[in-house]
Legacy VTK file of the C-alpha trace (Angstrom):
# vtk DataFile Version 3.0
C-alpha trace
ASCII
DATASET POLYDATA
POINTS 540 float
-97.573 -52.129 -16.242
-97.152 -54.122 -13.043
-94.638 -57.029 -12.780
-97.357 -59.507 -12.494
-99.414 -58.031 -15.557
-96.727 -58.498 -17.456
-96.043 -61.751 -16.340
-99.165 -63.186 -17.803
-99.301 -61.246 -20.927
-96.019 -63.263 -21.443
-97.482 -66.825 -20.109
-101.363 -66.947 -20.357
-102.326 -69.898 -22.282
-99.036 -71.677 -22.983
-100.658 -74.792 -22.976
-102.934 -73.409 -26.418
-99.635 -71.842 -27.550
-97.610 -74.787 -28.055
-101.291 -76.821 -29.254
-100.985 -74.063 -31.967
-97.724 -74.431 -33.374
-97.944 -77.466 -34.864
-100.354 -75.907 -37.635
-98.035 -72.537 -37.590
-96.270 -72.477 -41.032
-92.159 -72.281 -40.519
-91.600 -68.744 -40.773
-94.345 -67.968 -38.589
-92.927 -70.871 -35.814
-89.590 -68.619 -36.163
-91.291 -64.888 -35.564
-93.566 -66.693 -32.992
-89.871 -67.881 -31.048
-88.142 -64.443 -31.775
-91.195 -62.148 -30.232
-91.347 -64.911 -27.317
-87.606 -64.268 -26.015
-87.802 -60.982 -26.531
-90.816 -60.549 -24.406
-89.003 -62.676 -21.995
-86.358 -60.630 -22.367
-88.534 -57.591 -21.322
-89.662 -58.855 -18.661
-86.615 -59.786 -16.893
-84.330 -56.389 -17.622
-87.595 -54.536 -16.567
-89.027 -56.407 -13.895
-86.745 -59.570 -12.767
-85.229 -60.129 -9.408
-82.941 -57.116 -8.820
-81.075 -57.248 -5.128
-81.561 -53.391 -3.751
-77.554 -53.543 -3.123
-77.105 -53.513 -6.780
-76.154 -50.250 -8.584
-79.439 -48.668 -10.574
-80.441 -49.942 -13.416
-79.517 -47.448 -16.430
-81.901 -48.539 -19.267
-80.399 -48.092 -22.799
-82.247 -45.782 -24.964
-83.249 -48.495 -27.568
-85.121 -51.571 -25.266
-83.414 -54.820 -24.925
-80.070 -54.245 -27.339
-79.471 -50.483 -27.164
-76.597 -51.221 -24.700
-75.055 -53.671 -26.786
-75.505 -51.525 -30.319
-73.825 -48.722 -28.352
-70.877 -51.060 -27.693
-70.734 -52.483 -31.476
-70.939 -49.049 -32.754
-68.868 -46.892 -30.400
-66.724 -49.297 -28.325
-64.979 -47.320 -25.613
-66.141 -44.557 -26.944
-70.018 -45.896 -25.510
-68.952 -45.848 -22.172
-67.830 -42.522 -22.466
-70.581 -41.031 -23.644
-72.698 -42.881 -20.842
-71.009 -40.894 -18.514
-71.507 -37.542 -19.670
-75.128 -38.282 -20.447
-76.070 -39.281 -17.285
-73.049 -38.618 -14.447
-73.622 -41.551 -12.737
-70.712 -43.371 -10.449
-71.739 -47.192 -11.040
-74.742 -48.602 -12.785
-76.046 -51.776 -14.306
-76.458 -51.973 -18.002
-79.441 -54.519 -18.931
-79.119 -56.281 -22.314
-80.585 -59.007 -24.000
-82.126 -60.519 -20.279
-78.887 -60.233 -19.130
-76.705 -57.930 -17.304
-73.377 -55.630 -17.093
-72.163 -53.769 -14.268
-70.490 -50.310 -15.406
-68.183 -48.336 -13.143
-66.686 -45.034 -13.274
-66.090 -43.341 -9.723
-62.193 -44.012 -9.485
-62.617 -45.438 -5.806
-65.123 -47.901 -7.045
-62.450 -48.987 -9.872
-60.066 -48.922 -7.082
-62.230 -51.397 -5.141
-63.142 -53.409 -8.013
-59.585 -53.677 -8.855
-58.305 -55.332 -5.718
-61.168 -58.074 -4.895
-59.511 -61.278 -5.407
-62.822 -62.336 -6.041
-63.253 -60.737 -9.501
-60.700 -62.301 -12.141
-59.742 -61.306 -15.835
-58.496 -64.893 -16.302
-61.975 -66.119 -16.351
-62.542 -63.945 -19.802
-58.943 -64.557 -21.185
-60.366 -68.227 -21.063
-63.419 -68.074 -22.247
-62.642 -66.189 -25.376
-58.924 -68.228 -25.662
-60.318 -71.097 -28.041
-61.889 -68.258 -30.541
-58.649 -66.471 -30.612
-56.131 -68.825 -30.379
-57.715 -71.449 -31.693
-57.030 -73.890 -28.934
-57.894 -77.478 -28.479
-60.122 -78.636 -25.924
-57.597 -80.131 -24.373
-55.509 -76.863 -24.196
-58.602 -74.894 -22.445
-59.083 -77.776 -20.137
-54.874 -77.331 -19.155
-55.569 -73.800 -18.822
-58.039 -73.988 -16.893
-57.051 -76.180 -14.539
-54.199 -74.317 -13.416
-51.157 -73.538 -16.627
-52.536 -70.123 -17.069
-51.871 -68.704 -13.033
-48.312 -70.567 -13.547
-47.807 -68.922 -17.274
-48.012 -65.327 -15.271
-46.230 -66.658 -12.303
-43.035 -67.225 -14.358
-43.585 -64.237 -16.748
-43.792 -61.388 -14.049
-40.488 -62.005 -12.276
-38.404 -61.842 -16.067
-40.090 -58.635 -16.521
-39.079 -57.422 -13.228
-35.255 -55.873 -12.473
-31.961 -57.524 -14.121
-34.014 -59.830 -16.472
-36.388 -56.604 -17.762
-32.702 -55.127 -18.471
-31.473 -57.367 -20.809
-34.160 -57.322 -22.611
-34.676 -53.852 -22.976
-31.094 -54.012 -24.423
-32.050 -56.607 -26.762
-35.465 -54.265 -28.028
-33.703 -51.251 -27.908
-30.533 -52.737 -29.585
-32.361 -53.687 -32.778
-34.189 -50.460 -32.936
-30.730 -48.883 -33.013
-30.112 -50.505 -35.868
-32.837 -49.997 -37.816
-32.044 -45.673 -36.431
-28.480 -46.482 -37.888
-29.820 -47.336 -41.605
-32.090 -44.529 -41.879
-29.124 -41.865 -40.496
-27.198 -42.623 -43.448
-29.268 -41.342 -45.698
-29.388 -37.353 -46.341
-32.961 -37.397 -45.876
-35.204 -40.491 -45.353
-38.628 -40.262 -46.299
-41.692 -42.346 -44.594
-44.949 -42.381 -46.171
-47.067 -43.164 -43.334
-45.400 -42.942 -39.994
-47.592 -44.739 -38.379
-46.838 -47.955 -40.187
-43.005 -47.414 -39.652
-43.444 -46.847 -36.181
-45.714 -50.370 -36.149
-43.418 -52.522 -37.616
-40.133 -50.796 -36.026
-41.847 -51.655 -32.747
-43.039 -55.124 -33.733
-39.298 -55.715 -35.341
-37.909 -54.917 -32.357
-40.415 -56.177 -29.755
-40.267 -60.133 -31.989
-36.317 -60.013 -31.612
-36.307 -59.769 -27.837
-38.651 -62.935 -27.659
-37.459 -65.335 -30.464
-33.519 -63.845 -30.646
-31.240 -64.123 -33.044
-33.422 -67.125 -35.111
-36.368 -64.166 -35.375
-38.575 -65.386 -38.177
-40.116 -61.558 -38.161
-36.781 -60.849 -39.696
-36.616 -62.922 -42.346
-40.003 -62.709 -43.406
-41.716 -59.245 -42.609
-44.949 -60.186 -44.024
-45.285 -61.809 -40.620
-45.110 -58.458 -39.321
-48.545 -57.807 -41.631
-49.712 -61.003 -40.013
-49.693 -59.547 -36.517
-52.252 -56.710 -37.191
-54.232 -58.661 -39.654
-54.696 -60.806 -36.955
-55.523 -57.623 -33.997
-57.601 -55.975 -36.578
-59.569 -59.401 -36.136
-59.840 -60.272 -32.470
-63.239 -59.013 -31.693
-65.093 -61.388 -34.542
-62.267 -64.320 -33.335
-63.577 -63.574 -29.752
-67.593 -64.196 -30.713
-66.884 -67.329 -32.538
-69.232 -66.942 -34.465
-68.893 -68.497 -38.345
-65.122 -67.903 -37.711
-64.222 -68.832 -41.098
-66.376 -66.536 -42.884
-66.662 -63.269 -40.402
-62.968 -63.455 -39.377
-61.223 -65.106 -42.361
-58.236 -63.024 -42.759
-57.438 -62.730 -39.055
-57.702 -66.729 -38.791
-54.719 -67.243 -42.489
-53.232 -64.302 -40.565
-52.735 -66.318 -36.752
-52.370 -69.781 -38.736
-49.182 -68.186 -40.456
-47.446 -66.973 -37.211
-48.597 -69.783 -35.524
-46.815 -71.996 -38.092
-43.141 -69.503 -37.875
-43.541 -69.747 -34.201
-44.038 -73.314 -33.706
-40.700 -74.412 -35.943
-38.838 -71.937 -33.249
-40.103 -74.587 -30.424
-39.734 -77.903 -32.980
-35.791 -76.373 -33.186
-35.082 -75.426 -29.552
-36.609 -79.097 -28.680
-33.875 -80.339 -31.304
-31.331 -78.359 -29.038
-30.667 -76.719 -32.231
-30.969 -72.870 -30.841
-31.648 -71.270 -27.854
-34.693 -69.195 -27.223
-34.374 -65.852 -25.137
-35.331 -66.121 -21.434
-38.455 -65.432 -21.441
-39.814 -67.260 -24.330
-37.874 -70.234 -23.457
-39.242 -70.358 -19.805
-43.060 -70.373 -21.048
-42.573 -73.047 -23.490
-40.788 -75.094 -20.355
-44.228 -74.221 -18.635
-46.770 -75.304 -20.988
-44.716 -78.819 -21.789
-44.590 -79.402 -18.348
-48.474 -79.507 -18.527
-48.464 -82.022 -20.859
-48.783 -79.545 -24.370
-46.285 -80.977 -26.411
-47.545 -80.206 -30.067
-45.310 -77.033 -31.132
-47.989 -75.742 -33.042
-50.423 -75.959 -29.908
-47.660 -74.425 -28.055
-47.213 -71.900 -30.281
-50.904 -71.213 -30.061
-50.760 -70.242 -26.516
-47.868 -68.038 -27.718
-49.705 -65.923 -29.900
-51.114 -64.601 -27.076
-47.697 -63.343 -25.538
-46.647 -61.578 -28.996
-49.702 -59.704 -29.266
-49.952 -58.669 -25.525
-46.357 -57.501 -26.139
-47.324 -55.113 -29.848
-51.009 -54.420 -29.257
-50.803 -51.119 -27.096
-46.559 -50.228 -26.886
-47.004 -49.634 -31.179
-49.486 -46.854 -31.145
-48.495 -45.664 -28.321
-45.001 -45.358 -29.444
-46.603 -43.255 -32.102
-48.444 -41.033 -30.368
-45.648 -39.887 -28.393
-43.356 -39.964 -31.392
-46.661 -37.538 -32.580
-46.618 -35.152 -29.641
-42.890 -34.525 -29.119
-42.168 -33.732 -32.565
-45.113 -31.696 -33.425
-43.608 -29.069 -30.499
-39.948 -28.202 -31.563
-40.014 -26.410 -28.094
-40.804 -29.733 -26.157
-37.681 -31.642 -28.884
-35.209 -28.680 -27.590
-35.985 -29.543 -24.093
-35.264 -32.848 -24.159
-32.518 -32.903 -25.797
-30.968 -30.168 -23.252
-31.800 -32.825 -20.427
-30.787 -35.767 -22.583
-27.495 -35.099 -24.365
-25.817 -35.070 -20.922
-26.614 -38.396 -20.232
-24.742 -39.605 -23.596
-21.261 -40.597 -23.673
-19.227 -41.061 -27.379
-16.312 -43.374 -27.498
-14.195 -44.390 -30.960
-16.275 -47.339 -32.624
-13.549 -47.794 -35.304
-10.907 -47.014 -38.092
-12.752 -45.134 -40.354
-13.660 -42.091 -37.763
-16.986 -43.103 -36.760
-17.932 -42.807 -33.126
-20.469 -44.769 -30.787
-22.919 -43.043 -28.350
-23.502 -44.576 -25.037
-26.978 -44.064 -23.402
-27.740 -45.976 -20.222
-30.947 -46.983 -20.641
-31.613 -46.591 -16.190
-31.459 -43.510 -16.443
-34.348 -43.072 -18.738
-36.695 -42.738 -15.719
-34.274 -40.793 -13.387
-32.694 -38.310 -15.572
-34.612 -37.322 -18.117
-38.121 -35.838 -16.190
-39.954 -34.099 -19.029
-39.754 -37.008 -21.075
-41.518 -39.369 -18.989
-43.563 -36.978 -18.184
-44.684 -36.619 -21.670
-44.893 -40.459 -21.971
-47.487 -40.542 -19.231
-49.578 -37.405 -21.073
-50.064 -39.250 -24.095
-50.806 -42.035 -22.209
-53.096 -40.752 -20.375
-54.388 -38.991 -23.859
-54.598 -42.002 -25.461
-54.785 -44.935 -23.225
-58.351 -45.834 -23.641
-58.513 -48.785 -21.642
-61.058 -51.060 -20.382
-60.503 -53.176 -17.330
-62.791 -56.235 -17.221
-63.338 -58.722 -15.183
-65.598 -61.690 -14.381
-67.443 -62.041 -10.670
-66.531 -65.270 -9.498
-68.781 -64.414 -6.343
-71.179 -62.354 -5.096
-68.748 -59.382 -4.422
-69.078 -55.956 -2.484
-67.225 -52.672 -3.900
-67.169 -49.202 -2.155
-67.160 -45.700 -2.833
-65.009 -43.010 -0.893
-67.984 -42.468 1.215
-68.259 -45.678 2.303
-71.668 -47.140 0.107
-71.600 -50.743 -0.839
-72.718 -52.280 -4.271
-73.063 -55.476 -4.655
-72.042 -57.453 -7.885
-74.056 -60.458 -8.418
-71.706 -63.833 -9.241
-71.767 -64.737 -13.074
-71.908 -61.270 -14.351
-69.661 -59.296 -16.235
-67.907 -55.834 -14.766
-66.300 -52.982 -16.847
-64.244 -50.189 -15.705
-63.336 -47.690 -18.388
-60.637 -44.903 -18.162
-63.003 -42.882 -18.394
-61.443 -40.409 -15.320
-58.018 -40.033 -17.860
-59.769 -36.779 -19.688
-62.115 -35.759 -16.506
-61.779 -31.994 -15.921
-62.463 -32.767 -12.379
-59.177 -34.361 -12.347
-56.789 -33.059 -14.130
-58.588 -29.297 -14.476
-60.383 -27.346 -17.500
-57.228 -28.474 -19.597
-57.626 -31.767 -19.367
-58.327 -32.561 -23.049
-55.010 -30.615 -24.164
-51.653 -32.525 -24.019
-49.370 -30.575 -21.517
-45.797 -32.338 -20.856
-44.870 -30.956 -17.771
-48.432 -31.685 -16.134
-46.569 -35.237 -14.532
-43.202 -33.455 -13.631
-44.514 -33.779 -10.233
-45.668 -37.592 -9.726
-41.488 -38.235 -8.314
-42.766 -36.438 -5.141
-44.210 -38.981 -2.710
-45.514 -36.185 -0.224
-47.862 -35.230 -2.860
-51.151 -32.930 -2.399
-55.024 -34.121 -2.003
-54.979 -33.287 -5.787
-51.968 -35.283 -7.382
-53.338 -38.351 -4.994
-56.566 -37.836 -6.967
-55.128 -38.188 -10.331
-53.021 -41.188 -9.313
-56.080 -43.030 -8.630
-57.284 -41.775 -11.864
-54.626 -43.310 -13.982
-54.349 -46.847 -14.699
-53.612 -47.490 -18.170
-52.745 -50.625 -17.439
-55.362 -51.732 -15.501
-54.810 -52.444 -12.012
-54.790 -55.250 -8.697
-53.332 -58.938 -9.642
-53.458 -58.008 -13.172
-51.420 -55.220 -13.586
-50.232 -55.383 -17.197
-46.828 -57.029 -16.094
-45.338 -55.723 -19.502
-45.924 -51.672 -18.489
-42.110 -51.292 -17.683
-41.137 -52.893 -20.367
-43.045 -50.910 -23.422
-41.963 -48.021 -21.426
-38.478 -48.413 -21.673
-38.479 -48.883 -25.419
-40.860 -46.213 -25.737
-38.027 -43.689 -23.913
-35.122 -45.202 -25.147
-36.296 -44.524 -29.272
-37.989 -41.238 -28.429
-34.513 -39.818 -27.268
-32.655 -41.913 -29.945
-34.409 -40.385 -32.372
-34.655 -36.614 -30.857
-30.671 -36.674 -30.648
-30.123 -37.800 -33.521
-33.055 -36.693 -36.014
-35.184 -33.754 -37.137
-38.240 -34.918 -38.103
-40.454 -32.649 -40.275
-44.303 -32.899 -42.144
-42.536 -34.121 -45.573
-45.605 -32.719 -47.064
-44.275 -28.995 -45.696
-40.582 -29.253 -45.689
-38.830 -27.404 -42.390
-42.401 -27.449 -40.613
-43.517 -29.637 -37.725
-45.469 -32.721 -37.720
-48.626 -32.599 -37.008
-50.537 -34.694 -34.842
-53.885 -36.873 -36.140
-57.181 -36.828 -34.713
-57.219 -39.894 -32.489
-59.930 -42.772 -33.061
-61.704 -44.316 -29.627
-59.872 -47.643 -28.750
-62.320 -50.709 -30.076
-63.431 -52.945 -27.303
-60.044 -55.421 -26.708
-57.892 -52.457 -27.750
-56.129 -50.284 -24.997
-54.693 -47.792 -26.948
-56.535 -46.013 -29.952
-55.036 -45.065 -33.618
-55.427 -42.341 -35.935
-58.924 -42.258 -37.736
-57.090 -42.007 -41.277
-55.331 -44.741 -40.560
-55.883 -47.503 -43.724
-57.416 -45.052 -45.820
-54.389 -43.910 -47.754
-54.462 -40.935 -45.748
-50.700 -41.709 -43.681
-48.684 -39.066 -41.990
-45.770 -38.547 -44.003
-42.671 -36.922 -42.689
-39.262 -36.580 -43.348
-36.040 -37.852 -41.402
-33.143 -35.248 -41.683
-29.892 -36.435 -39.524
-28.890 -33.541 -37.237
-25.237 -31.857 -37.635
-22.593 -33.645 -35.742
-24.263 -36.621 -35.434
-23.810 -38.206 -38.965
-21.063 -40.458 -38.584
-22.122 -41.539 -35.117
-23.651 -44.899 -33.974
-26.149 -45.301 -31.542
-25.913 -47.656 -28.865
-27.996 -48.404 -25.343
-26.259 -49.805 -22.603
-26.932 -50.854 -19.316
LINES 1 541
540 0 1 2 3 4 5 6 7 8 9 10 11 12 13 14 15 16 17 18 19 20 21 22 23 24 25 26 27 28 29 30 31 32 33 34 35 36 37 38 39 40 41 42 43 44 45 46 47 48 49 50 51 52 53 54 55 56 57 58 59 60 61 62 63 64 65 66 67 68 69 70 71 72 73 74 75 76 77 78 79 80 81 82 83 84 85 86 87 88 89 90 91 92 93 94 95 96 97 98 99 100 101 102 103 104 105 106 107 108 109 110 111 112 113 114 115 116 117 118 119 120 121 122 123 124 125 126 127 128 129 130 131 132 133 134 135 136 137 138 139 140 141 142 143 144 145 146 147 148 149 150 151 152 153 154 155 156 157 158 159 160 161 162 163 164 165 166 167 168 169 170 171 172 173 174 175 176 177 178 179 180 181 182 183 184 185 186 187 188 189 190 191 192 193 194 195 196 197 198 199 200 201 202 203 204 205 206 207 208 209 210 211 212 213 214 215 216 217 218 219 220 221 222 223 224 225 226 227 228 229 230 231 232 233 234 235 236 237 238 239 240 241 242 243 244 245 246 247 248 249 250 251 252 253 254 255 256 257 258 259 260 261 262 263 264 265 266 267 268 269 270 271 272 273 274 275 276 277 278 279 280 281 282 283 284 285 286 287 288 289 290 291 292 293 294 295 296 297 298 299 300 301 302 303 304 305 306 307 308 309 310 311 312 313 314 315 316 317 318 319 320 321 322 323 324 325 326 327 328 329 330 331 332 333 334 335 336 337 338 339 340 341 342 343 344 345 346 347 348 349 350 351 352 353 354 355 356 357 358 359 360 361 362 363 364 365 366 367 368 369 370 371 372 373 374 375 376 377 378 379 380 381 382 383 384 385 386 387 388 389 390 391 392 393 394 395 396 397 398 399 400 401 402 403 404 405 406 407 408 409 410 411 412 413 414 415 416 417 418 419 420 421 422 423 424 425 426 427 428 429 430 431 432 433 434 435 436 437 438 439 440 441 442 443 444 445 446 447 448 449 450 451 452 453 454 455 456 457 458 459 460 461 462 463 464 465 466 467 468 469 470 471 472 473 474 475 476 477 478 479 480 481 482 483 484 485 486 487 488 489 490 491 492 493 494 495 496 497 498 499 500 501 502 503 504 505 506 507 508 509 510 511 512 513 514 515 516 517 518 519 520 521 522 523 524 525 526 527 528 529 530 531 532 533 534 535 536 537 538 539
């Protein structure tokens, strides 16, 4: 049907239209509004102003919505899918009169990535009052300029000497926690997954709130945390909050009410908050938020950026290295080396000593595994809002053009391409990143460099990568030092590893598919010979 056809199918007679409605019956006003948008809605996705520099349209397979089902119903999974239905580089994904652009050619992400004029702080504030539950006022400070100096004092503390310490602090607490369970013969866990979560989130909590660590005291908070990331996506719509996101909303009230008697007490110059925690709150008072619960709020926000993605991704290489007893043996051989023991006291117990800088220098095949089950399991989407009309371009050297006001997504897409990383690409192979220390690398390793960003890319690099990596290392040699770690269902047999669910939209990094049906991977701790009466300790 032409443009203009349609057109007046849609407007012919508006005037006897509107004449009409006042005799319509209500249900019959309601249908008669419904079939109006979506005709409207037809119109434009089909035949509205598209500028020829855009990227082709790629219409969904269900008019109007199918895009946006696929996204309810698959998540990153969708996008995915898109891909190997239809092989295209870049496209535009009509919806609901509206638009998305879609990207998956790794130069276009590249692109994409560094154009100052496309900004993920646009969406972090437009979805912050949902999630956080922030004032007006709060968005308005935001806004206006708290968030860009909230990242400008973050990134240097997780940079260097500062990132140090407080991988000492994460990994120091994990040791501890390592410590208890080696002094038992044999230490069962019923779901390792869920030890893995709140070992992380234990650990993760005591490098931002110290010694005065509510997460502690009271581990349901620990619940609390992924009650409330189960939630985010029906916090982020705002829609009937209280009804469609009840539990996540008790679950953020109760860590926003722990958090905020941290900053009532540090105001009291009663404690002192680590570094980093105690340099943010400094921020957002000095933009005139001075309600500890509002400041705790904005907080949130830090503690789940910091658990989210480094707890099931801790698993999943926990997973991977233990279900090979090979891959264990080898890095032990290139990590007991880097251990030194000295006396820790009277009754014959000893200390070991692992530097935790040399977890990226001296110990190759495990970081190398860390990046393969990243790249296996990293699922994430980088977003960001066009603040204006913006060009990108391909290797080749073709512009797109994204139109200012829309939306862009850029999954990982290219982290399981066989194009990339070969016909293996959906198997996990350690040693496939052994080479990445090589700057003079080939054609091919430059390829896959620009094919992984797990943690997204340009001005918003995750500035907490380095960070989750280190404690990732550091307990993934603690623990294949010092433990054998068995299917407790099959005692003296590997673990296995779970079939992996797609990462839901706001998720980076996805999680078993059992996972919260009763179905947990149990295993077994055993304490390795030699190593029972010895205490593990990280050091600088």
């Amino acid at each position: 049907m032409a443009a203009s056809s349609v057109f007046e199918a849609v407007t012919h007679n508006i005037g006897g239209f509107a004449q009409a409605l006042h005799s319509l019956p209500y249900l019959e006003y309601i249908v008669f509004i419904v079939l109006s948008l979506t005709l409207l809605s037809y119109y434009f996705d089909n035949y509205g102003f598209t500028d020829p520099r855009e990227p082709r349209k790629l219409r969904p397979s269900f008019p109007l919505i199918g895009h946006l089902m696929g996204m309810v119903a698959r998540h990153t999974q969708y996008f995915d899918d898109l891909y190997k239905e239809n092989g295209m580089a870049i496209a535009t994904l009509p919806m609901l009169g509206g638009k998305i652009y879609a990207i998956w050619d790794t130069a276009l992400i590249q692109s994409g990535l560094s154009k100052k004029t496309m900004s993920f702080d646009a969406i972090m504030i437009q979805h912050a009052q949902g999630l956080l539950g922030l004032s007006d006022k709060s968005l308005r400070i935001a806004r206006e300029g708290m968030l860009a100096d909230l990242m400008h004092v973050t990134k240097p503390i997780l940079a260097g000497e500062a990132l140090a310490r407080i991988n000492i602090t994460v990994l120091s607490h994990a040791a501890i926690i390592l410590d208890e369970i080696r002094k038992e013969e044999a230490y069962e866990v019923p779901d390792l997954y869920d030890w893995v979560q709140t070992t992380a989130t234990l650990a993760t909590t005591e490098a931002l709130y110290g010694p005065t660590n509510p997460f502690s005291r009271d581990r349901s908070l620990v619940d609390d945390v992924w009650s409330f990331e189960t939630g985010l996506r029906r916090l982020a719509l705002n829609i009937l909050p209280s009804v469609t996101a009840r539990r996540a909303i008790r679950a953020r009230e109760r860590l926003v009410a722990a958090i905020a008697l941290l900053f009532d007490e540090m105001l009291d110059h009663k404690i002192e908050l680590p570094e980093l925690t105690r340099r943010r709150v400094e921020v957002i008072r000095s933009h005139g938020i001075t309600d500890s619960r509002e400041v705790a709020r904005i907080e949130v926000a830090l503690l789940h950026g910091a658990t989210v993605n480094t707890a099931p991704s801790l698993f999943w290489t926990v997973a991977h290295v233990f279900a090979r007893p090979e891959l264990v043996a080898a890095i032990r051989e290139e990590a007991l080396p880097l251990v030194t023991f000295a006396s820790a006291g009277p009754g014959g117990e000893q200390e070991a000593h692992f530097p935790i800088k040399l977890l990226d220098s001296s110990c190759p095949l495990l970081l190398s595994s860390y990046r393969e089950v990243t790249r296996l399991s990293n699922q994430a989407m980088s977003t960001r809002h066009v603040m204006k009309d913006t060009l990108v371009v391909d290797a080749h050297g073709r512009e797109y053009l994204f139109r200012a006001g829309s939306t862009v997504m850029m999954p990982a897409t290219a982290h399981s391409a066989a194009d990339v990383w070969g016909t293996d690409a959906a198997e996990f192979q350690p040693q496939r990143f052994l080479d990445w220390s090589n700057k003079a690398v080939s054609k091919a390793s430059k390829e896959r460099r620009a094919a992984y960003m797990p943690f997204g890319g340009g001005k918003h690099l995750c500035p907490g990568r380095n960070l989750a990596k280190a404690e990732i290392l550091g307990l993934v040699v603690a623990l294949t030092l010092v433990f054998e770690i068995e299917d407790a269902a099959s005692p003296g047999h590997p673990i296995r590893v779970p079939e992996i669910r797609a990462a839901r939209l706001g998720q980076g990094v996805g999680k078993p598919v059992d996972l919260g049906k009763g179905k947990g991977l149990g295993v077994r701790f055993r304490t390795r010979k030699g190593w029972e009466n010895v205490k593990w300790k990280f050091v600088l």
